[in-house]
N, C-alpha and C positions, 0 to 999 in steps of 0.2 A: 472497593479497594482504595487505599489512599493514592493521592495523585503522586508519590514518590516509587512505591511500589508499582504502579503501573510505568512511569518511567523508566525505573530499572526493568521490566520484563520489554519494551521497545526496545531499550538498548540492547539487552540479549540476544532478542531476535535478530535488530538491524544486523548485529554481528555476526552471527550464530547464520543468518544468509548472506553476508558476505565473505566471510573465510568458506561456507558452503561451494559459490562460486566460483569463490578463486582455488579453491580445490580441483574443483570439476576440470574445471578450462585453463589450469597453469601446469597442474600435475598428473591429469588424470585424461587430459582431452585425448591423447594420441592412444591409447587403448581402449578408446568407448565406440562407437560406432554411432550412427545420427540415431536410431531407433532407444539405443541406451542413454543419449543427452536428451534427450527430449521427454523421454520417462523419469526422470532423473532433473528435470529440469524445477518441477513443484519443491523441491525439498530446499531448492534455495533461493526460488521465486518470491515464493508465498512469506516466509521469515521477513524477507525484504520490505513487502509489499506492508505487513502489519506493524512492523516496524515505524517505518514512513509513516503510514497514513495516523500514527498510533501519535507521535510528535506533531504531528497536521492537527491534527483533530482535539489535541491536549491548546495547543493553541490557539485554536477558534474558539474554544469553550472558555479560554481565557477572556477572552475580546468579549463575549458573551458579560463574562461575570463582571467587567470593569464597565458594563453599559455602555459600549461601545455598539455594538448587535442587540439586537432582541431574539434573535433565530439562527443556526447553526447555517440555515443559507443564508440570512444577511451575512454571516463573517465571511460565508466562504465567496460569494458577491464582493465585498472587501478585497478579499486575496486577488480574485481577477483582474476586477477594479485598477488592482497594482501592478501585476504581473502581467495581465495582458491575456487575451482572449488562447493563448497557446496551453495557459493553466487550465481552461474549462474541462479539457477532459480528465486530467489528474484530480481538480477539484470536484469531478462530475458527483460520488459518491454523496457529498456532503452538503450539496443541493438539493435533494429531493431525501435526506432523513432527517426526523426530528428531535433524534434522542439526545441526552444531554450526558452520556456517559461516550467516554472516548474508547473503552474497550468494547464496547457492543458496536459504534462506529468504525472502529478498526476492521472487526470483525466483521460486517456487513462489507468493507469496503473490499476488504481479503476476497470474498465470495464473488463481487460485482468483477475482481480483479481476474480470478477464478473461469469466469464463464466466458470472459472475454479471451484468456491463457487458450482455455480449451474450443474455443472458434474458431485463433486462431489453428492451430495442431491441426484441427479437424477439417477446416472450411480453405483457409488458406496455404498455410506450409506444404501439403499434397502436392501444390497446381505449382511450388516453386522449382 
């Protein structure tokens, strides 16, 4: 896909799970119950999440192409670098893959983003 089309479909998402959110929890919260926000909570998670990492990952791959990086984790080493060790886990994704397309990164990052969503539900939220 061209790097314009893949940005219009980040922007979608970014959006598309944030008016999701603000749906849930400006208009919707007082008739849901905790079992239906939480069920309900992927449909505007995830948008978010591919989103984001969708712009992250379009801009490593830049730093990549201006020779700047040699590797999708030196850029995101770079990012740290900058930001400071509080980014490692948001940047965690892009550390340990090698591809050089932002939507299969996105995508992978969705999933990483995914297992951690559903640990928490499962593992943590219970015992709150």
């Amino acid at each position: 896909m061209e790097p314009a089309v893949l940005t219009a479909l980040y922007v979608t998402a970014l959006i598309a799970g944030v008016l999701g959110a603000a749906c849930v929890y400006l208009v919707m919260f007082n008739d849901l119950d905790e079992s239906e926000l939480v069920t309900i909570t992927p449909l505007w998670f995830f948008p978010i999440v591919f989103g984001l990492y969708g712009f992250v990952s379009q801009r490593l791959l830049r730093r990549i192409s201006a020779g700047h990086a040699g590797t999708l984790s030196q850029a995101a080493r770079m990012s740290i670098d900058v930001a400071g060790f509080w980014a490692l886990p948001a940047l965690f994704p892009f550390l340990v893959l090698r591809w050089r397309n932002s939507l299969l990164v996105s995508l992978a990052a969705a999933v990483f983003w995914a297992v951690l969503l559903w640990f928490f539900f499962a593992a943590v939220f219970p015992t709150l």
